[in-house]
Structure formats: C-alpha cells, structure tokens
C-alpha positions as CSV (number, residue, x, y, z in Angstrom):
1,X,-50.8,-49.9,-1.0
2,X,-49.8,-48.6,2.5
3,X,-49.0,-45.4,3.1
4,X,-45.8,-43.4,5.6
5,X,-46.7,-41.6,8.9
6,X,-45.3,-38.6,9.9
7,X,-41.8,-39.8,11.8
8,X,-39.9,-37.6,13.9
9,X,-36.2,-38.4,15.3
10,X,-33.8,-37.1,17.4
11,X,-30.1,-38.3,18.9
12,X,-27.9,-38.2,21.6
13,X,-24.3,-39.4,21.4
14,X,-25.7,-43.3,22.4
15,X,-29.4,-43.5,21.7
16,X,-31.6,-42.0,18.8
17,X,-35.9,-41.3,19.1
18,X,-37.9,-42.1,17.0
19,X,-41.9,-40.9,17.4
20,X,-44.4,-42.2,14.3
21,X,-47.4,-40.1,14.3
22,X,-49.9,-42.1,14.0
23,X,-53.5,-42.0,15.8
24,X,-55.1,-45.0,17.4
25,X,-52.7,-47.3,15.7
26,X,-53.9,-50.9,15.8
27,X,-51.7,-54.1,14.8
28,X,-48.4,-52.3,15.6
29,X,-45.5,-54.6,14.3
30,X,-42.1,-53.0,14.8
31,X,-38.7,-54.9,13.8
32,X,-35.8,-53.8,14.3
33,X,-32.4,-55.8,13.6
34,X,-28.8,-55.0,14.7
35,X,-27.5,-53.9,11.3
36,X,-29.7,-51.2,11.8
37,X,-32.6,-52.2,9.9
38,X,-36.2,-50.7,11.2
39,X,-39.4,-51.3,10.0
40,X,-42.9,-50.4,11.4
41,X,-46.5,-51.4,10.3
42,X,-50.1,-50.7,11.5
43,X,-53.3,-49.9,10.7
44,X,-55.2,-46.5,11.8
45,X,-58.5,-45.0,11.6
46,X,-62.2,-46.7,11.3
47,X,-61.1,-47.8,7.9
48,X,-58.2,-50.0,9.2
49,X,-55.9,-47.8,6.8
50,X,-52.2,-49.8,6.1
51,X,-49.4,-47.6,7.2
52,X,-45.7,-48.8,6.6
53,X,-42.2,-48.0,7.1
54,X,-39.2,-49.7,6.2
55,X,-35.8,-47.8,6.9
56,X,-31.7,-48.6,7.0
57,X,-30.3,-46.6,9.7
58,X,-27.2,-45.0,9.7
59,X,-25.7,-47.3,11.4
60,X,-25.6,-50.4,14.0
61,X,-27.8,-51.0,16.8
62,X,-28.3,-52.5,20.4
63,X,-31.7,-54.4,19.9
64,X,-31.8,-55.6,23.3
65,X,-31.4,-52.2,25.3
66,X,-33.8,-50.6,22.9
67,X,-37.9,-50.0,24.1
68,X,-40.7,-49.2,22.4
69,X,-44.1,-47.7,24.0
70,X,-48.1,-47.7,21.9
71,X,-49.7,-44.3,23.2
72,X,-53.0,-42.6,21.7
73,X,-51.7,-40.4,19.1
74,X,-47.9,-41.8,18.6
75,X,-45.8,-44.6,18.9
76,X,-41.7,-43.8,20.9
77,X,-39.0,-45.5,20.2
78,X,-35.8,-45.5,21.9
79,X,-33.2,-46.8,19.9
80,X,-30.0,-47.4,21.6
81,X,-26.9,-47.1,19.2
82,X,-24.2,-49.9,19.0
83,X,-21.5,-47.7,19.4
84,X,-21.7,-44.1,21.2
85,X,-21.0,-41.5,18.4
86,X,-22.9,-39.5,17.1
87,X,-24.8,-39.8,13.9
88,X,-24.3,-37.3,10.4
89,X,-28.1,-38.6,9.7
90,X,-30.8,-41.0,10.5
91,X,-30.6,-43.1,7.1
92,X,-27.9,-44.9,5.5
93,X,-28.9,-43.5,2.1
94,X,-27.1,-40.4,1.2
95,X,-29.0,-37.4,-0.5
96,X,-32.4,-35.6,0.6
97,X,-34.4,-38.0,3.5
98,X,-37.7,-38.6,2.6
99,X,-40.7,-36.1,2.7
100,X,-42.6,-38.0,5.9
101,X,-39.0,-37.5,7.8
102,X,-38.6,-34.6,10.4
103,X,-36.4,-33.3,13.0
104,X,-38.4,-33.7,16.2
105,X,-37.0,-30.1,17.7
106,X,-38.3,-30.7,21.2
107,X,-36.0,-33.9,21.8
108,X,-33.3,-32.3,19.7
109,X,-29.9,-31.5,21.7
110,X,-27.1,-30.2,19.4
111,X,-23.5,-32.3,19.5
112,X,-21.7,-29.6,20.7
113,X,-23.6,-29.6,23.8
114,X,-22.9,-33.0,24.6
115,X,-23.8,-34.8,28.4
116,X,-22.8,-31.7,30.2
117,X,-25.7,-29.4,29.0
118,X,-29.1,-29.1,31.1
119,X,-30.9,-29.4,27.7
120,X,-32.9,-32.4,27.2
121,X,-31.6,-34.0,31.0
122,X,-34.7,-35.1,31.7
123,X,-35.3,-36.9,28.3
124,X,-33.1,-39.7,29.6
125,X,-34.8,-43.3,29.1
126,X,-32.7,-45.5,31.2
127,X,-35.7,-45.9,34.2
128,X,-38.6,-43.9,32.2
129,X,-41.5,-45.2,32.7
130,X,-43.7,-44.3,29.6
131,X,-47.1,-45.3,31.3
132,X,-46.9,-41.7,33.6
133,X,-46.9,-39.6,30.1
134,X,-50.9,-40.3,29.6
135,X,-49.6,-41.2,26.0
136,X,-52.8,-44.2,26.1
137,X,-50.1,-46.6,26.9
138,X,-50.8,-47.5,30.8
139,X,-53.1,-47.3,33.4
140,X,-53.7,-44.0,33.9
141,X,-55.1,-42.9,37.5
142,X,-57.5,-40.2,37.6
143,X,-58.3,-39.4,41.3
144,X,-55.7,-36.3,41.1
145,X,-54.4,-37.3,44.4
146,X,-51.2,-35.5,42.9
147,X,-52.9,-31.9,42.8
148,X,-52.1,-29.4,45.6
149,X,-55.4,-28.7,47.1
150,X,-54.0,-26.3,49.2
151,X,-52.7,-23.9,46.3
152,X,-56.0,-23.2,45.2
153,X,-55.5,-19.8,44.0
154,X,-58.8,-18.9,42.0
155,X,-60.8,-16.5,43.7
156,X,-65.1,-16.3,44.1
157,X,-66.5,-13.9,41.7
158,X,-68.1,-12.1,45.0
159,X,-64.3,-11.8,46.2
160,X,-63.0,-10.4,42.5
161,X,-66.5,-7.7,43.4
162,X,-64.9,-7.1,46.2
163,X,-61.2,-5.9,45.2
164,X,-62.7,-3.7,42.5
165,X,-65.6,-2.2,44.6
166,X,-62.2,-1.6,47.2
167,X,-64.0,-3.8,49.5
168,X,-62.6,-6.0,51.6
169,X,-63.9,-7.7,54.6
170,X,-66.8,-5.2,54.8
171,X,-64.4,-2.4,55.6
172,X,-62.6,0.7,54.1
173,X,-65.4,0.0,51.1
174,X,-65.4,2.7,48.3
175,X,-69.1,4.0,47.5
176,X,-70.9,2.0,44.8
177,X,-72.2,3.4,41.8
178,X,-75.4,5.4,43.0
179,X,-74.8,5.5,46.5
180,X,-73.3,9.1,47.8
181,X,-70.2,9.7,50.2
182,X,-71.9,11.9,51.8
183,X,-73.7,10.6,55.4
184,X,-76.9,11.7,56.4
C-alpha cells in the first residue's frame, strides 16, 4: 500500500503550484491530463517506500504550458489553468480536502490583490529556470564567483581587541587592565 506526501498549493488567476514533499524521490511518474486529472508516484528513502497521489482538480488544465522540476527534498509543479480565473479550491470534491493537503503560505497571493500587487512578482514561471534554486535539480556551480569579495565585512579578532581596548591604529589607546595612566 503506498502512502500520500505532504502537498502544498498555491494559485494565481492562471497558473496553480503544486510542491510534494518528498525527500530523495526516486521513480517520479507525474500525469497530468487536461480534464484536470493529476496523479504523482515515487518511491523515497533506503527502503524504496511507494508514495502516491491521485487528485481531480477543480477544474481544466493547459498540459502543454505546464513544467515540472525533481529537486532534493521536493518536487514543483506549475500547473497552468485552461481558463484564467480563479479557483474556490484545488479539488473537484466538495467538503474538507484531505489531511496531506496544505496551503503553501509563502507562494500564496490573495485574489483581491490580483497582477497589480508586488507580492509574489517574482514567483512568475514563464522563463524560471528551476536549476539556479539548488533544489538537486541541475548543475549546481560551486566556485562562488557570484560572492562580493569586496564586501567582506568580518573583522580579525585582533581588530574587534582593538575597538574595545579603544585602540586603533596604535594611537589614542586606552590603558589596558594593569597598566597605569600615569607616565613615569
């Protein structure tokens, strides 16, 4: 018997995400038909456990403009919707979702915001490239080429001496503990 992984969603007026939570998957089937029909299969863990998912969406979907990316930990879809509106719920079925459903909060953009709102901008998938996220699903290059060497803002422990001694550069230095002000 197979078991459900945690699934989180969110949705925009024309696209929903969808993020299974599911470590090291392995065998990762995902189907997804335009009536709105998903379902999801792999195996996880060093005992190849089955994990499953079979869901009616709310409603139609755009198969073809629709991506899906393996990481590490997860697995994102982007599911674009057949017709731009937005959804009452992720299921067809009416009543309480089931217990492995959750609202994913950091995607989530209320209705009433709609395109105009700064919130969730940068979420857009139309040109995402999923590899730069480190999700396990690329090449991911590690000479840190990106970093700003120049910004390097971390001091010496002799220089953090320094500032609390009063030192600096050797001049204007307050008396250390045991020494005396006074000059002979």
């Amino acid at each position: 018997m197979s078991r459900h992984p945690t699934v989180k969603w969110a949705q925009r007026h024309d696209k929903v995400y969808i993020t299974i939570e599911l470590p090291d998957a392995k065998d990762v089937k995902f189907k997804l038909e335009p009536e709105g029909k998903f379902f999801f299969s792999a195996t996880s863990g060093v005992d190849h456990i089955p994990y499953e998912i079979d869901m009616d969406l709310y409603e139609k979907v755009d198969v073809n403009e629709s991506m899906a990316n393996v990481g590490l930990r997860n697995i994102c879809y982007l599911i674009k919707k057949a017709e731009n509106k937005w959804w009452s719920r992720l299921l067809k079925q009416e009543g309480k979702p089931p217990i492995f459903l959750k609202v994913d909060w950091d995607k989530w953009v209320d209705e009433d915001e709609g395109q105009d709102s700064k919130s969730g901008a940068d979420m857009d998938f139309g040109d995402f490239d999923f590899s730069k996220l480190n999700m396990g699903g690329g090449d991911f290059d590690g000479d840190g080429a990106d970093l700003d060497e120049g910004d390097d803002d971390t001091d010496t422990e002799e220089e953090n001496v320094d500032e609390v001694s009063g030192k600096k550069n050797g001049k204007g230095a307050a008396p250390a503990i045991g020494e005396h002000g006074a000059k002979a």
